[in-house]
mmCIF file of the C-alpha atoms, coordinates in Angstrom:
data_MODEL
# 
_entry.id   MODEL 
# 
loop_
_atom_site.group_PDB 
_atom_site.id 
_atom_site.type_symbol 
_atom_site.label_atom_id 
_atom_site.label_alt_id 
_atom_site.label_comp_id 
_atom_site.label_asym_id 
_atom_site.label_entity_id 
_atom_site.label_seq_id 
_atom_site.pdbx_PDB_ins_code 
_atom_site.Cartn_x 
_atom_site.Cartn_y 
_atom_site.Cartn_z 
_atom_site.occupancy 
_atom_site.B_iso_or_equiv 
_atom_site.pdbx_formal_charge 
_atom_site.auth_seq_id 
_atom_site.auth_comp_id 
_atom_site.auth_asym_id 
_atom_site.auth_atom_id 
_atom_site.pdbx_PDB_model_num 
ATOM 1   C CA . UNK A 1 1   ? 97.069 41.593 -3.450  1.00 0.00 ? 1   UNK A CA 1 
ATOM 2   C CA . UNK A 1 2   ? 93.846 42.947 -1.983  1.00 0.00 ? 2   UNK A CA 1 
ATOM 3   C CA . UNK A 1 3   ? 91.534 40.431 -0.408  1.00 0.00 ? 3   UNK A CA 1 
ATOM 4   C CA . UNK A 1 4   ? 87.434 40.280 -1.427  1.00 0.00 ? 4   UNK A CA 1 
ATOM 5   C CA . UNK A 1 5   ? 87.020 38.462 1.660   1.00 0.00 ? 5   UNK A CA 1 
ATOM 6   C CA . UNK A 1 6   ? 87.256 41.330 4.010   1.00 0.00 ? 6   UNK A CA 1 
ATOM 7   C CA . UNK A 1 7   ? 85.332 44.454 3.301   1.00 0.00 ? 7   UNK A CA 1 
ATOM 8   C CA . UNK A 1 8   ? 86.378 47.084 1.334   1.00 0.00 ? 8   UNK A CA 1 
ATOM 9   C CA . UNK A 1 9   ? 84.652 50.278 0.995   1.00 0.00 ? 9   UNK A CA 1 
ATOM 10  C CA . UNK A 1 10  ? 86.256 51.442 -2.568  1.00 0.00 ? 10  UNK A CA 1 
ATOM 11  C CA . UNK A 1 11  ? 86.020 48.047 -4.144  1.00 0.00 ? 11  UNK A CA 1 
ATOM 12  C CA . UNK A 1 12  ? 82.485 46.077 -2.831  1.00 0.00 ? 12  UNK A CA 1 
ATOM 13  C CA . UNK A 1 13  ? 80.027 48.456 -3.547  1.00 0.00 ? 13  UNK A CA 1 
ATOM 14  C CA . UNK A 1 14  ? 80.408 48.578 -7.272  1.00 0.00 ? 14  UNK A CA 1 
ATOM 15  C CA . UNK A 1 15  ? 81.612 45.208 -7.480  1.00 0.00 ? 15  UNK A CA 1 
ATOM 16  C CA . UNK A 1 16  ? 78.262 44.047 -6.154  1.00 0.00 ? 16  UNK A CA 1 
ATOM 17  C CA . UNK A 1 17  ? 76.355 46.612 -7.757  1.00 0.00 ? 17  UNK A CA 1 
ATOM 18  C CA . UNK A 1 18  ? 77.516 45.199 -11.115 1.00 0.00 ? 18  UNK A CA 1 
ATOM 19  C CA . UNK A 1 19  ? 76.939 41.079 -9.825  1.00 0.00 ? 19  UNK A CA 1 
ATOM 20  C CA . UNK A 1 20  ? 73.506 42.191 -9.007  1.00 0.00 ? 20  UNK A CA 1 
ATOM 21  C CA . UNK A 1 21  ? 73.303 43.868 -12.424 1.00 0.00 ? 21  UNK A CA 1 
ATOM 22  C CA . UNK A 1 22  ? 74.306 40.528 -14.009 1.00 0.00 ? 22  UNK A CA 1 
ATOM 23  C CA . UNK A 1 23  ? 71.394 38.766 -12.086 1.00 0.00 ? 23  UNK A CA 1 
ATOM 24  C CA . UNK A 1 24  ? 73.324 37.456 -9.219  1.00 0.00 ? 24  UNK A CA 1 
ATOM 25  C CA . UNK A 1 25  ? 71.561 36.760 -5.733  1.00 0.00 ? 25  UNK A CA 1 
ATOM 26  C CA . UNK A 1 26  ? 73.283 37.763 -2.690  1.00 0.00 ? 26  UNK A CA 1 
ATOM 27  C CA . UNK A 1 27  ? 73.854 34.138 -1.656  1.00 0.00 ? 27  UNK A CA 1 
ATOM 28  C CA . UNK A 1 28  ? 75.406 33.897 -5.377  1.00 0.00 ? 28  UNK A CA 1 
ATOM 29  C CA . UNK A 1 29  ? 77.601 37.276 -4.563  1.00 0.00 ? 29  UNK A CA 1 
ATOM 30  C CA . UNK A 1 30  ? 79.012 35.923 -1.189  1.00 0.00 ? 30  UNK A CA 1 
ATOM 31  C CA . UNK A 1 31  ? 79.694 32.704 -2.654  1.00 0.00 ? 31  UNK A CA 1 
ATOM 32  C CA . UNK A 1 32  ? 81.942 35.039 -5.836  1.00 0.00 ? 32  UNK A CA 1 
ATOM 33  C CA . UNK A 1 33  ? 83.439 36.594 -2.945  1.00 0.00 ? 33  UNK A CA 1 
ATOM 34  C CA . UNK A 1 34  ? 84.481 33.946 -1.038  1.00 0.00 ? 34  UNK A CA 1 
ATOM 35  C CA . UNK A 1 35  ? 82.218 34.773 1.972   1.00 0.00 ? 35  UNK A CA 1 
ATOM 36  C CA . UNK A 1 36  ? 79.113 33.215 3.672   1.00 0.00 ? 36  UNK A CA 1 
ATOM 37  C CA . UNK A 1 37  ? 76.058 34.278 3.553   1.00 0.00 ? 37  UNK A CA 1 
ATOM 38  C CA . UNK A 1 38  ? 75.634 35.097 6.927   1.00 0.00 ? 38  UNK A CA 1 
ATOM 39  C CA . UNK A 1 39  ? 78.524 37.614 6.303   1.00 0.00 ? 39  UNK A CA 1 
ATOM 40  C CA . UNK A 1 40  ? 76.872 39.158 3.254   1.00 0.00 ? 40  UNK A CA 1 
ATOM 41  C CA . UNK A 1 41  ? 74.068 39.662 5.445   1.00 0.00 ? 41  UNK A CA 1 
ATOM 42  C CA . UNK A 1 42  ? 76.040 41.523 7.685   1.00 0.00 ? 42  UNK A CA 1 
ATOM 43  C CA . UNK A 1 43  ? 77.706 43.632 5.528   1.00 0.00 ? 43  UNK A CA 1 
ATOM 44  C CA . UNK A 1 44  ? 74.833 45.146 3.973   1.00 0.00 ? 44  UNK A CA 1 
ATOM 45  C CA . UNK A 1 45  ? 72.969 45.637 7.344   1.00 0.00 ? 45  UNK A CA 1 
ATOM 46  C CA . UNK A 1 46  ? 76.476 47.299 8.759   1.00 0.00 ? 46  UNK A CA 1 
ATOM 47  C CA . UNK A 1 47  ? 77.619 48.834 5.451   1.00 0.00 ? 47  UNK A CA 1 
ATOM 48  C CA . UNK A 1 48  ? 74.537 51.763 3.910   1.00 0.00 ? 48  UNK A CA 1 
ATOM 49  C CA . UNK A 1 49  ? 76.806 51.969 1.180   1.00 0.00 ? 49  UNK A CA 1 
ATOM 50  C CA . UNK A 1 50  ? 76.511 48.389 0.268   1.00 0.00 ? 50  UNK A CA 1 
ATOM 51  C CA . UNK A 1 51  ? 72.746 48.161 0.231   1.00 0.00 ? 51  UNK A CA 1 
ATOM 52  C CA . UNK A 1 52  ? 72.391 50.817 -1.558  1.00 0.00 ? 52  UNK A CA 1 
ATOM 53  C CA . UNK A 1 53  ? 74.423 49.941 -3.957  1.00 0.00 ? 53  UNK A CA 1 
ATOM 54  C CA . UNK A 1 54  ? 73.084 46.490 -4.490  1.00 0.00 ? 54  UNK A CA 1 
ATOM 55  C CA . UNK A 1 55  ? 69.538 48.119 -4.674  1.00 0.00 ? 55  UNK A CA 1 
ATOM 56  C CA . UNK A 1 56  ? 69.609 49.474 -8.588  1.00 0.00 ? 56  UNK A CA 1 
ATOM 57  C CA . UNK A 1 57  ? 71.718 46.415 -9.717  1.00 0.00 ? 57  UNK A CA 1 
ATOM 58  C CA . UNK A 1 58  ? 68.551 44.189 -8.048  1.00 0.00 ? 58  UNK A CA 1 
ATOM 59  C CA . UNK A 1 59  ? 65.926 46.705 -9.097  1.00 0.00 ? 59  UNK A CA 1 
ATOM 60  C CA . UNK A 1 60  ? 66.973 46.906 -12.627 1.00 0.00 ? 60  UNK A CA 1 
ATOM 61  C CA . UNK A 1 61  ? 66.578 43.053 -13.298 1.00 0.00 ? 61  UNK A CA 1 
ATOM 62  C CA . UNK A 1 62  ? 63.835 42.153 -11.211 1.00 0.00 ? 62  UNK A CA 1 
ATOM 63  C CA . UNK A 1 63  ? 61.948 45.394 -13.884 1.00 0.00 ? 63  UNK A CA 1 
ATOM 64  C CA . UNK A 1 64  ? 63.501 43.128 -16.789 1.00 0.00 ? 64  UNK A CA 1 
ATOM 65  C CA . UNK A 1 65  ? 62.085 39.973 -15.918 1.00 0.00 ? 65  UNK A CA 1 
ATOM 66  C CA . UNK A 1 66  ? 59.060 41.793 -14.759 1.00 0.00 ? 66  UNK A CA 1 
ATOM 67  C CA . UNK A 1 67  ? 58.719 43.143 -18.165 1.00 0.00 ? 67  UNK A CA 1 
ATOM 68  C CA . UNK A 1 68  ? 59.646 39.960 -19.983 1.00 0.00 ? 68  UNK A CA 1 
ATOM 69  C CA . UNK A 1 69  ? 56.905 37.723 -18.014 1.00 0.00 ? 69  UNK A CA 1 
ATOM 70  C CA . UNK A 1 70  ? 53.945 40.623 -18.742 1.00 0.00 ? 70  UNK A CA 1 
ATOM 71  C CA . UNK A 1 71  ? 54.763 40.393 -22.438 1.00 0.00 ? 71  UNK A CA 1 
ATOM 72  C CA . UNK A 1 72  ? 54.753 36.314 -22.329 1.00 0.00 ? 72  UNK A CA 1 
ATOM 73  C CA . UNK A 1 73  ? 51.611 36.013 -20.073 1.00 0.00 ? 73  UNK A CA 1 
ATOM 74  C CA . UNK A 1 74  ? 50.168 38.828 -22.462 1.00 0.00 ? 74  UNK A CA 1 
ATOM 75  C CA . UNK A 1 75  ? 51.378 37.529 -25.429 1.00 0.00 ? 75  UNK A CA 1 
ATOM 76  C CA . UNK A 1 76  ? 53.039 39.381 -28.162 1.00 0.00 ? 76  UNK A CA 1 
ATOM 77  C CA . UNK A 1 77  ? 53.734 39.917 -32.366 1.00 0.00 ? 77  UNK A CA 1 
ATOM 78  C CA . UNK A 1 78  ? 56.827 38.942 -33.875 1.00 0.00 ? 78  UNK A CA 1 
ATOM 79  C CA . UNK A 1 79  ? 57.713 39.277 -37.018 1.00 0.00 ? 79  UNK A CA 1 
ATOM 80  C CA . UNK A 1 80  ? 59.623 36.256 -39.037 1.00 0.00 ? 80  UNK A CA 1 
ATOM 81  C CA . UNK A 1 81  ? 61.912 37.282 -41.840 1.00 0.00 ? 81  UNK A CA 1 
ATOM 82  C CA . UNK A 1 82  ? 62.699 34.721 -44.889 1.00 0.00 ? 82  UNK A CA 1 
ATOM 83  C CA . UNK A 1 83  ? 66.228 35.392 -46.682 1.00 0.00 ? 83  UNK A CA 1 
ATOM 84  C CA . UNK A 1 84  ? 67.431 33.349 -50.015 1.00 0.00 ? 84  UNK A CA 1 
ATOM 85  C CA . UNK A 1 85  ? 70.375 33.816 -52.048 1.00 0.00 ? 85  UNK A CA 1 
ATOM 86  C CA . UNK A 1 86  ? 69.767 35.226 -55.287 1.00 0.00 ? 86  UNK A CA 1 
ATOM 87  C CA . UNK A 1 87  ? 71.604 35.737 -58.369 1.00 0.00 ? 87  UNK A CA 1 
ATOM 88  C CA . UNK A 1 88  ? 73.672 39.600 -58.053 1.00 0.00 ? 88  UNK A CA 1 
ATOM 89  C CA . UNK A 1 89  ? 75.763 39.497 -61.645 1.00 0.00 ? 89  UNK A CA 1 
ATOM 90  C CA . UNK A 1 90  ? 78.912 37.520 -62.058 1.00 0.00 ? 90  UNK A CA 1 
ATOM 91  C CA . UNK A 1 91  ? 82.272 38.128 -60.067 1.00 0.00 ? 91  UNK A CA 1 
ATOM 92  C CA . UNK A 1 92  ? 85.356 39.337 -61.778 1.00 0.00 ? 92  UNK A CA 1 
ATOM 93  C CA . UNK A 1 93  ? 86.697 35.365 -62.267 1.00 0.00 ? 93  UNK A CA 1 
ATOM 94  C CA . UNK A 1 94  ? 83.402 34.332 -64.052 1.00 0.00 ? 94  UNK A CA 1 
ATOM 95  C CA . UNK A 1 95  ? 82.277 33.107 -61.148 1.00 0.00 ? 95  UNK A CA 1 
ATOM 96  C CA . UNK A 1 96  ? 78.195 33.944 -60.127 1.00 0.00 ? 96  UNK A CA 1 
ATOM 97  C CA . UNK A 1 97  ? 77.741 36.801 -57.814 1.00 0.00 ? 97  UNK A CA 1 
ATOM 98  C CA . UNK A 1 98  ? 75.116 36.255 -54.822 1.00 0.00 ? 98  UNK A CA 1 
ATOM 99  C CA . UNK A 1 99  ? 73.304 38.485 -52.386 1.00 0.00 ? 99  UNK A CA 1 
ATOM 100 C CA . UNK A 1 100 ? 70.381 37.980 -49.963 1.00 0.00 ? 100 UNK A CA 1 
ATOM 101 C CA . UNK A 1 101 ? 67.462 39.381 -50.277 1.00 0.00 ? 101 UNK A CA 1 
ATOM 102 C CA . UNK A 1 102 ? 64.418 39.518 -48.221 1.00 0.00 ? 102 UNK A CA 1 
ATOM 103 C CA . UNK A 1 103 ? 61.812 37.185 -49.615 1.00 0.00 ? 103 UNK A CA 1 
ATOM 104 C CA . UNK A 1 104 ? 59.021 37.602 -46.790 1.00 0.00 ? 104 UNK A CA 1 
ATOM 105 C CA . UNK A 1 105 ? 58.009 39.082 -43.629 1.00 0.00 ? 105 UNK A CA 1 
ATOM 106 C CA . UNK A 1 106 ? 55.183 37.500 -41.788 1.00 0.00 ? 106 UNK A CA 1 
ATOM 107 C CA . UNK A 1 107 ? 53.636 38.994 -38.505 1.00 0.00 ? 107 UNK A CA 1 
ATOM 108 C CA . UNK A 1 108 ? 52.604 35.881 -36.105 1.00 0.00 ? 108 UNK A CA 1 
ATOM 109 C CA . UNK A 1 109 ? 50.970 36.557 -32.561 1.00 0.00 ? 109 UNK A CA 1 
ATOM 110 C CA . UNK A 1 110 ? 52.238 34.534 -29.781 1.00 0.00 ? 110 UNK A CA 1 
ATOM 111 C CA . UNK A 1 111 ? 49.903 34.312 -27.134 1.00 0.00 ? 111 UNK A CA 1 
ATOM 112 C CA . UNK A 1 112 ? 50.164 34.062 -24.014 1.00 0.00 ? 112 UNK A CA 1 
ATOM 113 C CA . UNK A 1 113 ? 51.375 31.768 -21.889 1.00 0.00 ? 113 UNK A CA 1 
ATOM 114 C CA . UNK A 1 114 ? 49.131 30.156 -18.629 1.00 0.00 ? 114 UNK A CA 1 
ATOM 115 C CA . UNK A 1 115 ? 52.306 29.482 -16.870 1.00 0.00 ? 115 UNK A CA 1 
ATOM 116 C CA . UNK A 1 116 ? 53.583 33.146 -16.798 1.00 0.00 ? 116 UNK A CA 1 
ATOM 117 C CA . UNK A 1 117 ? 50.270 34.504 -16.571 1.00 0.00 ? 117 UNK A CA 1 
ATOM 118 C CA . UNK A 1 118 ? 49.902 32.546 -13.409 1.00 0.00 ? 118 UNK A CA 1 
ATOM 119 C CA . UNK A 1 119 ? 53.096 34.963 -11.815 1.00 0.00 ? 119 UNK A CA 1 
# 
């Protein structure tokens, strides 16, 4: 059985590339792997490989949220769609057929928000 707890240069990098990926701090990766934080710390100053593996996972959500808080402190359009049954013919038992079909589409603007625009 191969142990997380002591470094592993096939296995780490990608596996905290992808816990990064998922949103995960390094305090929140150390604790996955069973380390401390103080070791985590010292793996990625020791280990290049490690940092810069960590570094898209980070830079790829910290972009997302980025991205999601300018559209919320900017506001944005969404659009709202209304389905109801309605009436498609009659099944082979006699029985009444039904579909959905769009009824409406309305555009709203939400705007923005004071507590995003204030990050």
């Amino acid at each position: 059985m191969i142990s997380l707890r002591r470094y592993d240069h096939g296995i780490h990098p990608t596996l905290c590339y992808y816990m990064a990926l998922a949103g995960l701090t390094l305090a929140q990766i150390a604790e996955k792997l069973g380390i401390s934080d103080r070791t985590m710390d010292t793996w990625v100053q020791v280990h290049p490989e490690l940092k810069d593996a960590i570094r898209p996972g980070k830079d790829f959500i910290d972009n997302l949220v980025e991205g999601t808080l300018l559209k919320r402190a900017l506001g944005y359009d969404v659009v709202e769609v209304t389905r109801e049954h309605v009436a498609a013919g009659v099944n082979n038992d006699g029985s009444p057929k039904f579909r959905m079909k769009v009824t409406k589409r309305v555009t709203k603007h939400l705007p923005g928000e004071p507590a995003a625009m204030i990050f």
